[in-house]
C-alpha positions as CSV (number, residue, x, y, z in Angstrom):
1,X,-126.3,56.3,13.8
2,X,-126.2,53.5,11.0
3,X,-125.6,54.3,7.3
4,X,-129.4,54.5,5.8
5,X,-129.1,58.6,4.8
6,X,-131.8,57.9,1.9
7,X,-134.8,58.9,3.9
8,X,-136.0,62.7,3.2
9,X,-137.1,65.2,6.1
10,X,-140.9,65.0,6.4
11,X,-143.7,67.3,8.0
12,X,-143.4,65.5,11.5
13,X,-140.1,67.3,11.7
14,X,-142.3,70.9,12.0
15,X,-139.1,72.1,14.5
16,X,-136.3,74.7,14.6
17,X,-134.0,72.6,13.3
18,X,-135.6,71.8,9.8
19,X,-135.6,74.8,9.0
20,X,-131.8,75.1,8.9
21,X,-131.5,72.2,6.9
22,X,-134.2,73.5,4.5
23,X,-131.8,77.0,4.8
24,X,-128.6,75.2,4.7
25,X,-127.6,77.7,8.1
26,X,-125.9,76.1,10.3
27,X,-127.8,74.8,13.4
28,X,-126.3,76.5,16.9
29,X,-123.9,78.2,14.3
30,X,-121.8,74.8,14.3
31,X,-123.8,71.6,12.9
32,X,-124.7,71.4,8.9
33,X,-128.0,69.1,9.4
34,X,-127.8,66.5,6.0
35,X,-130.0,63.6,6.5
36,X,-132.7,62.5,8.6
37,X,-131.9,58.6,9.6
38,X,-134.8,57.9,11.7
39,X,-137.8,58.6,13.6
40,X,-139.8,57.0,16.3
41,X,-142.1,57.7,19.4
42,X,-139.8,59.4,21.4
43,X,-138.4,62.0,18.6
44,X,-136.3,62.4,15.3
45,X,-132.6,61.8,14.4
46,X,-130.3,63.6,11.9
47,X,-126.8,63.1,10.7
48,X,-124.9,66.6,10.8
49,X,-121.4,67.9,10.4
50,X,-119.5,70.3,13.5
51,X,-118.4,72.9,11.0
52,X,-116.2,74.4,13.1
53,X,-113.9,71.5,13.9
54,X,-111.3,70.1,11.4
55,X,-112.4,67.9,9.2
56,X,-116.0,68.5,10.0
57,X,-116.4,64.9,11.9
58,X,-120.0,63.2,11.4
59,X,-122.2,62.8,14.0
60,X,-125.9,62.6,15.5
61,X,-128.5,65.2,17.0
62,X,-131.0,63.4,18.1
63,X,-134.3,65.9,18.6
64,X,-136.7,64.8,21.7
65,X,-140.1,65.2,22.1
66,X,-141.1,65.3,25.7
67,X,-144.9,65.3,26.7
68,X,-145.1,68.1,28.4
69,X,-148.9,70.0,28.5
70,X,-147.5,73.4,30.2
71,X,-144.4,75.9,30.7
72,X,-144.1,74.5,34.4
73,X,-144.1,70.5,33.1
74,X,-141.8,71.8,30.3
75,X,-139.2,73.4,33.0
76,X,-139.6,69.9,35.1
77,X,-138.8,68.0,31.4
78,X,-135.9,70.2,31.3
79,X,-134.4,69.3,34.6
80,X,-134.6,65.7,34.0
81,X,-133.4,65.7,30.5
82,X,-129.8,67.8,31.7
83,X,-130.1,65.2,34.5
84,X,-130.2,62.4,32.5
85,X,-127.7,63.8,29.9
86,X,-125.1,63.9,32.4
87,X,-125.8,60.4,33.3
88,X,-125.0,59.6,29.9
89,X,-122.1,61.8,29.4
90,X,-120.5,59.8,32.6
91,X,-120.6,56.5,30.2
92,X,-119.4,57.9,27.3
93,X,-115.8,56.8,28.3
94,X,-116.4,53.6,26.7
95,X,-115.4,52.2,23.5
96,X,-118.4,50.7,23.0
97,X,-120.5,53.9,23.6
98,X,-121.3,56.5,21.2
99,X,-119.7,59.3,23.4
100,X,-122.3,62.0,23.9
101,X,-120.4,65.2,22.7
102,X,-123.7,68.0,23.1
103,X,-126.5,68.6,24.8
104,X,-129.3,71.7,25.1
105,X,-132.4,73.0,25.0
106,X,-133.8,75.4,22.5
107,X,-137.2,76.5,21.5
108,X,-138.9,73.6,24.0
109,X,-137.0,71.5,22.1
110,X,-134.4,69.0,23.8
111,X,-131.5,67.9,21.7
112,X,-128.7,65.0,22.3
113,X,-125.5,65.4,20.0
114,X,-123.8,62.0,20.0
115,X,-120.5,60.4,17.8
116,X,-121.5,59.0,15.0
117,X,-120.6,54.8,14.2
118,X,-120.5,54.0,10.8
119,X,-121.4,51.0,10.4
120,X,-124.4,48.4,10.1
121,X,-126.4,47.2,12.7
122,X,-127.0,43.5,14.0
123,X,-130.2,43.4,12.2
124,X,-128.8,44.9,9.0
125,X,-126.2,42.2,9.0
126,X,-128.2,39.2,9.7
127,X,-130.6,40.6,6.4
128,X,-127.6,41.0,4.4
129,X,-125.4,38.0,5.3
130,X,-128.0,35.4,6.8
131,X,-128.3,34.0,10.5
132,X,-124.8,33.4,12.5
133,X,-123.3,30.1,13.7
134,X,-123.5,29.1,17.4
135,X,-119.7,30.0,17.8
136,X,-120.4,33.8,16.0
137,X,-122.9,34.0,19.0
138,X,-120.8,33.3,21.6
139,X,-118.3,35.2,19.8
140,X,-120.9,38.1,20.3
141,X,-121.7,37.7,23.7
142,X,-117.9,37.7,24.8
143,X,-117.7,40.8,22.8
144,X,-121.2,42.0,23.7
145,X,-120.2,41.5,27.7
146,X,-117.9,44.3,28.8
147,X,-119.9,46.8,27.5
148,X,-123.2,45.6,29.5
149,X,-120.8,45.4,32.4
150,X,-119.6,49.1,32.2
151,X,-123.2,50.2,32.3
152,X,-124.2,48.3,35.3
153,X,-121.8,48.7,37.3
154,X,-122.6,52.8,36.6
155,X,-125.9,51.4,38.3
156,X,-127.5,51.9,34.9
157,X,-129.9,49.4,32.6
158,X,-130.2,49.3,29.4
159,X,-133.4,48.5,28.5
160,X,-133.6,48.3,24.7
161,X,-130.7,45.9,23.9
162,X,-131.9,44.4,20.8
163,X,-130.1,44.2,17.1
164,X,-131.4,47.5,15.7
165,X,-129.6,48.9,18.8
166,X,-126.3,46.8,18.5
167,X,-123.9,48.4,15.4
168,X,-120.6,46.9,14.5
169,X,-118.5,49.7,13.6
170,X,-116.9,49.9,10.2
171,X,-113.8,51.2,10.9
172,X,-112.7,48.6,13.6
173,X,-115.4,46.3,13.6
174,X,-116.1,46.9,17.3
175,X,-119.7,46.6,18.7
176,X,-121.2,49.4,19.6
177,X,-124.6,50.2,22.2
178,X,-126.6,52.6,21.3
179,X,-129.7,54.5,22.3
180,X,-130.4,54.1,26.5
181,X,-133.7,53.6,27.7
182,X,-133.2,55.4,30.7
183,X,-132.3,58.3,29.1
184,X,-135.7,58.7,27.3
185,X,-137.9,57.5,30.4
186,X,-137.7,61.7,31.2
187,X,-140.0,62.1,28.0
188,X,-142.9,60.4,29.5
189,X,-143.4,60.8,33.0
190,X,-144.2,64.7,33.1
191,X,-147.7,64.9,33.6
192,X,-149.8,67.4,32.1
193,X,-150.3,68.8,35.2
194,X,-146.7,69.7,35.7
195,X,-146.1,67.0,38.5
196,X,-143.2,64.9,38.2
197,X,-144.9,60.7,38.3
198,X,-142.9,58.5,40.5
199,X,-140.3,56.4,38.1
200,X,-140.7,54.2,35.4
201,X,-144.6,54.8,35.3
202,X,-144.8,54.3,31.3
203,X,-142.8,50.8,29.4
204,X,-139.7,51.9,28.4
205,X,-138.3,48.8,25.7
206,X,-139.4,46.8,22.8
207,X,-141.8,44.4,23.1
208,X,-140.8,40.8,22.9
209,X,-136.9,41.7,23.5
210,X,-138.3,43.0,27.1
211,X,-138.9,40.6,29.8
212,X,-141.9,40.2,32.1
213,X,-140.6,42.3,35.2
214,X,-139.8,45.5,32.5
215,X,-143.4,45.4,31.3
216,X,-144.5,45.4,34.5
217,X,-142.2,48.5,35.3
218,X,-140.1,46.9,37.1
219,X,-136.3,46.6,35.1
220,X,-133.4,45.4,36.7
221,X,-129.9,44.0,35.7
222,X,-131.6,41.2,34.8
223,X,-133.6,42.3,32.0
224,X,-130.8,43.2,30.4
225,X,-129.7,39.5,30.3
226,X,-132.8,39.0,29.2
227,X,-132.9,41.3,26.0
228,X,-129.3,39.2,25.4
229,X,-130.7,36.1,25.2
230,X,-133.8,37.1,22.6
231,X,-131.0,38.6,20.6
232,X,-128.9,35.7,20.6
233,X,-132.2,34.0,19.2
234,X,-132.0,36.5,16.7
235,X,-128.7,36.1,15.3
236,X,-129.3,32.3,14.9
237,X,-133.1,31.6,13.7
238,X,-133.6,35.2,12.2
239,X,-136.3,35.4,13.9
240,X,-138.3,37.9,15.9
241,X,-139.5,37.8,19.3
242,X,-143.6,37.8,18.0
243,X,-142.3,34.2,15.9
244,X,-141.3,32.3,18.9
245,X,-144.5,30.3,20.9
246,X,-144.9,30.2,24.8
247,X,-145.4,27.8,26.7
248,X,-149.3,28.9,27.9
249,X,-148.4,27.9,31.2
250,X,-144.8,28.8,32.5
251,X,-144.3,31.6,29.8
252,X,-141.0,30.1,28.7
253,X,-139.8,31.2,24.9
254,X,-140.2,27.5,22.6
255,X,-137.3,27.8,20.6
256,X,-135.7,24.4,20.7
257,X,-136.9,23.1,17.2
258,X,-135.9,26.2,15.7
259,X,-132.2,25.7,15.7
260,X,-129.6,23.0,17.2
261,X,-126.9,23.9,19.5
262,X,-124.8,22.5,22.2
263,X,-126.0,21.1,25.1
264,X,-124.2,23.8,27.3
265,X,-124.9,26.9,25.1
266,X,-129.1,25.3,25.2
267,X,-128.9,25.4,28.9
268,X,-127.1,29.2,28.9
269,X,-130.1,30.7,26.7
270,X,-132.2,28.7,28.2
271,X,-131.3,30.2,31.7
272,X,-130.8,33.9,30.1
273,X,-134.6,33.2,28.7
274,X,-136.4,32.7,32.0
275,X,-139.7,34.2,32.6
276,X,-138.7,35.2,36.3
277,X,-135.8,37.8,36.6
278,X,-134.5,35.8,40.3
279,X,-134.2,32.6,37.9
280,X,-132.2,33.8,34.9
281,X,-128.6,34.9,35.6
282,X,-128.8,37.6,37.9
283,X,-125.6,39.2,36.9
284,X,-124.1,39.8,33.7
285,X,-120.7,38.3,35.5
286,X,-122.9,35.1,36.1
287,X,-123.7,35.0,32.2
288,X,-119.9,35.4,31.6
289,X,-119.0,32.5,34.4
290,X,-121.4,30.2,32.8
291,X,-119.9,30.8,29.1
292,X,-116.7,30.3,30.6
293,X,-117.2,27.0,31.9
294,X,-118.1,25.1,29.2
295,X,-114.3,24.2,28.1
296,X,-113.8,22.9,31.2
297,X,-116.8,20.6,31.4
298,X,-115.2,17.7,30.0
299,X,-112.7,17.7,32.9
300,X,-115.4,18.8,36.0
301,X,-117.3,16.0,34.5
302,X,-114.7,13.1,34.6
303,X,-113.7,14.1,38.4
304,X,-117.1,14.8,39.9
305,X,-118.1,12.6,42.7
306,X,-122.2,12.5,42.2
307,X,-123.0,10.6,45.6
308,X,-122.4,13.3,48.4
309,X,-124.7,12.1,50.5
310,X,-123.9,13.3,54.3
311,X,-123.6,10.5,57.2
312,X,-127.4,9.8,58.6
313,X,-125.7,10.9,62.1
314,X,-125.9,14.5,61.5
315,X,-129.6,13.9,61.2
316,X,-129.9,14.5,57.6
317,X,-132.3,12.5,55.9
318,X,-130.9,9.6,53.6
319,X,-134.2,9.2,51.5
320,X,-132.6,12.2,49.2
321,X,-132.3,11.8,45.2
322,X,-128.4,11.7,44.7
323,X,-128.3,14.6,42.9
324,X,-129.8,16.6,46.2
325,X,-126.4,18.3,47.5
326,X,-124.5,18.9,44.7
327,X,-122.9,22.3,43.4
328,X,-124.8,24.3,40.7
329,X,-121.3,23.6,38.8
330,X,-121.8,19.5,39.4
331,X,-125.4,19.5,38.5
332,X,-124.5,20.9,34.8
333,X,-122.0,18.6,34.3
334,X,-124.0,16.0,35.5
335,X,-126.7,17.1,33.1
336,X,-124.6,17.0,30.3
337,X,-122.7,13.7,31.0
338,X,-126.1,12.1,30.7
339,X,-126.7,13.8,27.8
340,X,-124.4,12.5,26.4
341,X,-124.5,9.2,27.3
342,X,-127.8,8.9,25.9
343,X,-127.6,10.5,22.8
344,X,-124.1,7.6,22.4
345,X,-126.6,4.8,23.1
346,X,-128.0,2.9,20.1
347,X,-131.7,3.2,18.8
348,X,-133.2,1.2,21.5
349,X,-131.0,0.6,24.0
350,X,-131.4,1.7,27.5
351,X,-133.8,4.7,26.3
352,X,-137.2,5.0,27.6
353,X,-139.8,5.4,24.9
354,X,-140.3,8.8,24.4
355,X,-137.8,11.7,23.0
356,X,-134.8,12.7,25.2
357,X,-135.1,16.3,26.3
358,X,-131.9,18.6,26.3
359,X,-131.0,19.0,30.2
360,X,-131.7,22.0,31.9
C-alpha cells in the first residue's frame, strides 16, 4: 500500500497469480498485477489495476498463506478467512481505512483486494524528514484517535499499530491504518489436523510495539494504547522498540534521557507505556481525556484545594498523607505544580540532594 514498486516478483511467489503477471492476463479477468510491494510471514502483496473500471484505479491484492496440512483444514481456513473478511469489510466505512473492495478464494489460495493510499508511511517519513516535535506527536495522536476509536467500538483490536503500518496519504494528507491483526490470526490457528485451536493460540503483532498481555495471547483495547505510545517513542527519538532499556524489575520502557518533553505529555506516555494493561489507559477515550486536559491544568491547578481530609467523626482515619483523597484529575495537577515549583527554585535552594524525577 505505500509507494516502494522497485522490488521484482521472486520464486516465493510460486502461485496463480504470478503467472498472470509473468503473462500480462489479467488476474480474475479484471486486475493487471504490476509490482510486488512486499512480503512477509503471513503472505505477499501486489499493486494491480481493475481494468474494467474507468480509469483503472490502483489498488492492493494481498495473497495469504494459511497453514493448512489437509483439504478438511483448508475448507475450515476458508470459512474463517470469508469470516474475517466481512469483519473487515464492516470497517471499511472509514476514512482512515483502506476500504476492502475484493475478496476470494482460488486455487487454495486466499486473496484480500484493498484501496490503495499513496503515500508514505510513518517510518518512511521519520527516515526522510528526521524525528517530530512533541506538538507533531500530539498532533498525531489527535489525528491518530478517531480511527482507533471506530475499530473498538466495532469490538475489534488492532494489534500491529506501529509506523510501517500508519501511512499519511498523499493526496489529502490524511492518516491511514492499515493491515489488522485480527484478520490474519485465521492463517495460523488451523491445525494440521483439520481442528479449529481455540483463539489467539499463536502471537499475532510485532515485537517490542506489542505489550506484555498480547504476547501472552491475551490482547485487549489496551494494547492498542500500548502500540500508540511505542510509536509516539518512535516519531520523537527514532528509535526502535529493541533500543529502549527495561527496568529489570517492573518492565517499564527507560526512555526518559532519550528526549525532553513536557511534564504532562511525560506522564501521558508514561501511563500509555505501562507494563500491566489495568494500569495504562484502559480506553482509547481515556487517552483522548488525558490529552485534553493539559490546557486546562494551569487553571485546575490554581483552584485545587489539596487538604480534603474528612472530619475524624465519620471514623476515617486522620493519619492519611494529604494527597490520600484527591481526584485522579487533582493528583496530576498536583504533580505538576510541584514540578514546577522545583524546577523554578534556584540551584540549592529547598532541593534535596539528589535529581528531581518528572512526576508520575
Amino acid at each position: 500500500m505505500v509507494n516502494s514498486l522497485s522490488q521484482p516478483l521472486d520464486r516465493a511467489a510460486n502461485s496463480e497469480i504470478r503467472h498472470y503477471y509473468q503473462s500480462h492476463r489479467l488476474f480474475r479477468d479484471r486486475y493487471r498485477v504490476l509490482k510486488k510491494l512486499g512480503q512477509g510471514g503471513f503472505g505477499v502483496t501486489y499493486l494491480a489495476q481493475n481494468a474494467t473500471l474507468p480509469g483503472e484505479p490502483y489498488c492492493v491484492i494481498k495473497q495469504l498463506c494459511p497453514k493448512a496440512g489437509s483439504e478438511l483444514s483448508l475448507e475450515r481456513a476458508k470459512v474463517r478467512f470469508r469470516r474475517e473478511a466481512r469483519a473487515l469489510a464492516s470497517l471499511g466505512s472509514h476514512s482512515q481505512i483502506p476500504q476492502l473492495l475484493d475478496y476470494f478464494t482460488t486455487g487454495g489460495e486466499f486473496y484480500l483486494v484493498q484501496e490503495y493510499v499513496h503515500g508514505e508511511t510513518l517510518a518512511q517519513e521519520v527516515r526522510r524528514a528526521g524525528r517530530l516535535t512533541e506538538a507533531q506527536v500530539k498532533y498525531f495522536l489527535r489525528e491518530i484517535i478517531p480511527v482507533v476509536r471506530f475499530i473498538h467500538r466495532n469490538r475489534m483490536i488492532h494489534r500491529d499499530i506501529k509506523p510501517p503500518n500508519i501511512i499519511r496519504s498523499e493526496r489529502d494528507r490524511r492518516l491511514v491504518l492499515i493491515d489488522f491483526g485480527a484478520v490474519r490470526e485465521f492463517l495460523s490457528d488451523v491445525d494440521d489436523n483439520g481442528s479449529m485451536q481455540a483463539p489467539a493460540t499463536q502471537f499475532v503483532g510485532t515485537p517490542g510495539f506489542a505489550p506484555p498481555e498480547q504476547l501472552a495471547l491475551r490482547p485487549c483495547y489496551a494494547s492498542d494504547v500500548y502500540a500508540l505510545g511505542m510509536t509516539c517513542l518512535y516519531l520523537l527519538t527514532a528509535r526502535t522498540p529493541i533500543e529502549f532499556d527495561q527496568d529489570p524489575h517492573s518492565g517499564v520502557i527507560r526512555w526518559h534521557h532519550t528526549v525532553t518533553v513536557g511534564p504532562h505529555m511525560t506522564m501521558v506516555l508514561d501511563r500509555m507505556l505501562l507494563p500491566d494493561s489495568q494500569d495504562r489507559y484502559t480506553t482509547i477515550d481515556e487517552l483522548e481525556r488525558a490529552l485534553e486536559l493539559e490546557p486546562h491544568l494551569d487553571v485546575l491547578a490554581g483552584c485545587m484545594n489539596t487538604r480534603q481530609h474528612p472530619p475524624s467523626e465519620f471514623g476515617a482515619p486522620t493519619d492519611l498523607p494529604s494527597d490520600a483523597y484527591l481526584t485522579p484529575i487533582q493528583r496530576e495537577a498536583q504533580a505538576i505544580r510541584k514540578w514546577r515549583t522545583k524546577r523554578s527554585q534556584p540551584q540549592g535552594q529547598g532541593r534535596s540532594a539528589g535529581p528531581v524525577s518528572r512526576p508520575y
